[in-house]
DRENZAVEX-988140 format. One line per 2 residues: number of its first residue (from 1); their letters; for each residue x, y, z of C-alpha. Coordinates in nm, 3 decimals, decimal comma. Example, Ala and Ser with C-alpha at 12.3 -4.5 7.8 and 13.67 -1.06 7.14 Angstrom:
BEGIN
1> AS> 1,230:-0,450:0,780 ~ 1,367:-0,106:0,714
! end
This chain:
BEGIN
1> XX> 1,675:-4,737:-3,304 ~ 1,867:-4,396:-3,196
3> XX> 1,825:-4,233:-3,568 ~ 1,420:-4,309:-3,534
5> XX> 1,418:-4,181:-3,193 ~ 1,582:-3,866:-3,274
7> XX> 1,384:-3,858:-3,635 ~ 1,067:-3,868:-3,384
9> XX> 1,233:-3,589:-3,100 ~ 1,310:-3,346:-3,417
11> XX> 0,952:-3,411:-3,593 ~ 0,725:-3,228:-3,341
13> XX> 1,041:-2,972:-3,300 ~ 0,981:-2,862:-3,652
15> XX> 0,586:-2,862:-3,607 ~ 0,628:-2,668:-3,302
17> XX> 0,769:-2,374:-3,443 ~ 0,500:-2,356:-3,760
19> XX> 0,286:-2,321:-3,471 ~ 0,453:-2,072:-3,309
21> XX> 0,458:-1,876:-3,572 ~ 0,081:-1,828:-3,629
23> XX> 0,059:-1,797:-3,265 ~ 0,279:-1,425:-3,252
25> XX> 0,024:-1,220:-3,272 ~ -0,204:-1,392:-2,982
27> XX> 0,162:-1,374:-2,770 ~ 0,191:-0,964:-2,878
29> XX> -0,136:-0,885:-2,734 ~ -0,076:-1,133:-2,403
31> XX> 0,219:-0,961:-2,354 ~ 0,028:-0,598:-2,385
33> XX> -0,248:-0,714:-2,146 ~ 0,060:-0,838:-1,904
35> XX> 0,201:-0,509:-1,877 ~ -0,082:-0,320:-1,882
37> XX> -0,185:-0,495:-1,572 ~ 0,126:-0,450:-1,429
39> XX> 0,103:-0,041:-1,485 ~ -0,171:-0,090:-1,361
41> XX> -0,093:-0,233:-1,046 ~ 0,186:-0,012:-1,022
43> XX> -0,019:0,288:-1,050 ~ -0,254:0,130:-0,776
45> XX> 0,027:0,086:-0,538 ~ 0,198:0,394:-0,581
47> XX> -0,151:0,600:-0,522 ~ -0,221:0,403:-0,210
49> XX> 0,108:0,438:-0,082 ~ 0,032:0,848:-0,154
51> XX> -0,283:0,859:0,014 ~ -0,185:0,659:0,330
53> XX> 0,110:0,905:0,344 ~ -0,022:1,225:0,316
55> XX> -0,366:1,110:0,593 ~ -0,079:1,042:0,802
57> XX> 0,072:1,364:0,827 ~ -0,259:1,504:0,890
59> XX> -0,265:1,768:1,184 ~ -0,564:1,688:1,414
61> XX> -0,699:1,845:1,758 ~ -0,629:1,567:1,990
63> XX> -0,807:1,635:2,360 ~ -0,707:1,464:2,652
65> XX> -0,963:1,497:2,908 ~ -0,844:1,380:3,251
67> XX> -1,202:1,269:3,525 ~ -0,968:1,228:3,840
69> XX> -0,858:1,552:3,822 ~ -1,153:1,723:3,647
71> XX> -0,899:1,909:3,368 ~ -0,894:1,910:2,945
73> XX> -0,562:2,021:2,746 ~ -0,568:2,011:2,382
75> XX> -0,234:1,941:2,168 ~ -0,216:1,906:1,815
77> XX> -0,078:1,574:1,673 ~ -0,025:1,395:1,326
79> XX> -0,260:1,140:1,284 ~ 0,027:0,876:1,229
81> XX> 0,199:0,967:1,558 ~ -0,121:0,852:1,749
83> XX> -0,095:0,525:1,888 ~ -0,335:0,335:2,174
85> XX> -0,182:0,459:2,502 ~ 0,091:0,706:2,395
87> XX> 0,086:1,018:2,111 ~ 0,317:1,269:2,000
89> XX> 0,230:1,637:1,984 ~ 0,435:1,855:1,640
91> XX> 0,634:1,991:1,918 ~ 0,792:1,700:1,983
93> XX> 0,636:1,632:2,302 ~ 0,557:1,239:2,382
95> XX> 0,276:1,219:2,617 ~ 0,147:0,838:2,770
97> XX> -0,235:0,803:2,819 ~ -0,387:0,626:3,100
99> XX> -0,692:0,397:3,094 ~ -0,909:0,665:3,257
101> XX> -0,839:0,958:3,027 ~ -1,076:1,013:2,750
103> XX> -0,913:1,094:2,430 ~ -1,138:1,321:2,185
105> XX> -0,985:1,363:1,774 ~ -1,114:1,663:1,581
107> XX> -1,007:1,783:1,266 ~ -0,723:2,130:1,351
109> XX> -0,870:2,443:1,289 ~ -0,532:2,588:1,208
111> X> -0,273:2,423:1,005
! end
């Protein structure tokens, strides 16, 4: 009874790897299209990441216009240093917003 049962375990073994055989060249060109796609993702990533990056350190006009007190000042910030109720000018300077100032973003005309 154990001899049969391993006669029929090693039988589909042996059929198996005919199989596999014939198979290599589908397996080449699956693993090709695997890391192609994962180039390609990688390539994806990595230009996103490079975009994001460099729109961040983008130097815009940022105006803060103040109605209670009827006055404008204009700093210039990096776009990723702008945040809902606080920025930070390139000088370093942290400045908190209040819900009545109006906050106007043009591109710098120096850089």
């Amino acid at each position: 009874m154990i001899a049969g049962a391993l006669f029929y375990i090693r039988k589909p073994a042996r059929a198996a790897k005919a199989e596999r055989t014939s198979d290599v060249g589908k397996q080449i060109l699956f693993r090709y299209v695997i890391y192609g796609l994962i180039a390609l993702s990688l390539l994806g990533s990595s230009g996103y990441w490079y975009w994001n990056w460099q729109d961040g350190n983008e130097i815009v006009d940022v105006t803060i216009v103040s109605p209670s007190i009827a006055s404008s000042e204009v700093y210039q910030v990096r776009k990723r240093d702008i945040t809902n109720n606080m920025l930070t000018t390139v000088d370093g300077i942290s400045i908190r917003l209040s819900n009545q100032e109006r906050v106007i973003i043009a591109k710098s005309k120096k850089q």
